[in-house]
C-alpha positions in Angstrom: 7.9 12.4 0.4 7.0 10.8 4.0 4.4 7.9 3.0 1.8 6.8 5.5 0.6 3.1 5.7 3.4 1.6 4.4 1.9 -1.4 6.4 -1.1 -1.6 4.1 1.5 -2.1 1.4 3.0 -5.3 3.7 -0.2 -6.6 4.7 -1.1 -7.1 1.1 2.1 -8.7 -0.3 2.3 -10.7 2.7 -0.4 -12.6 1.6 0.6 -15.6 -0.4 -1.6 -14.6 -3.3 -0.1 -11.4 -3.6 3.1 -12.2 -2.5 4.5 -11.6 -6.2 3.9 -7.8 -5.8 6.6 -7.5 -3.2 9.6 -6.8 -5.3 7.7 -4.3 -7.1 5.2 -2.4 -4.0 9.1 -2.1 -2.3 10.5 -0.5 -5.0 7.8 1.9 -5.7 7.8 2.6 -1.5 11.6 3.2 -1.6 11.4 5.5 -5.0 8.7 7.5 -3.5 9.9 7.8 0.2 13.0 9.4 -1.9 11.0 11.9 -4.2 10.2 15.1 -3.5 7.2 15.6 -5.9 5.9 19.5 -6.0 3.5 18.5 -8.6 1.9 15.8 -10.8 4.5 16.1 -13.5 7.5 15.4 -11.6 5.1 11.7 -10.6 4.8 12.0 -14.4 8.3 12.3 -15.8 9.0 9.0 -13.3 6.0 6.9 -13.8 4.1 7.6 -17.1 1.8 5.6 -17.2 0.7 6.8 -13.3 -3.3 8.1 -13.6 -4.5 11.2 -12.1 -7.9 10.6 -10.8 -9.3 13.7 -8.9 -9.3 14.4 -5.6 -5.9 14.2 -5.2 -5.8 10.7 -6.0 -3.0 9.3 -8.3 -3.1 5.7 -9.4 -0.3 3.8 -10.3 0.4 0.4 -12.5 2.4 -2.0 -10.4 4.1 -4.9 -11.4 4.2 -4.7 -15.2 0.5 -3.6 -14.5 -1.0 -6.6 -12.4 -1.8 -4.5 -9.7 -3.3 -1.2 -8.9 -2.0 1.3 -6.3 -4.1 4.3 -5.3 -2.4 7.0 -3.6 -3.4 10.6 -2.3 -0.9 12.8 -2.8 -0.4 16.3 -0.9 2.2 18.4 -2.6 2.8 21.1 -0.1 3.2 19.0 2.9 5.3 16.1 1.5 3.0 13.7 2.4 1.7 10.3 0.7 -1.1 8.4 1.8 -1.2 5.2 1.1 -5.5 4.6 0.4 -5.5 0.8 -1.4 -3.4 -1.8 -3.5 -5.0 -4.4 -5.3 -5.4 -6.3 -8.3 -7.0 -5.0 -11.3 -10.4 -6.8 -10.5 -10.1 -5.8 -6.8 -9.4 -1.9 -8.5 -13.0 -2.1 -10.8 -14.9 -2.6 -7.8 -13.7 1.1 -5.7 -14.4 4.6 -6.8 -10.7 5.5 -7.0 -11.4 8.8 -6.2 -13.5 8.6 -3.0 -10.7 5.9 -1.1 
């Protein structure tokens, strides 16, 4: 999959507050840049616990669940864009499905 805004992923953890999600936003970055999803249950049979929200919009735990990652996902093309990453709190406050 070819993921867009990887640098919204490294603006985020580059803050010192959110600097513990590194590790983990890399590794999902690396794991998806490698995928070739066709569908929602190959994202499934990787990451269980990943949400699908509408709209194309899959969300994903991060970090034993500290943070959120929303993603739209377009299947045909190969493509990932990356549309926020936040904390759980942060997450409550966007309509998942409209960012």
């Amino acid at each position: 999959m070819r993921i867009f805004k990887r640098k919204t992923l490294i603006g985020f953890y580059s803050q010192p507050k959110y600097a513990s999600s590194k590790e983990s936003l890399d590794a999902w970055f690396h794991e998806a840049n490698n995928a070739n999803w066709e569908s929602g249950h190959d994202i499934k049979k990787k990451y269980p616990s990943a949400s699908f929200v509408g709209n194309d919009r899959v969300v994903f735990d991060i970090k034993g669940n500290d943070y959120r990652l929303i993603v739209k996902v377009q299947y045909k093309a190969k493509f990932v864009f990356i549309r926020f990453v936040g904390t759980h709190e942060e997450y409550n406050k966007v309509n998942a499905k409209e960012v």
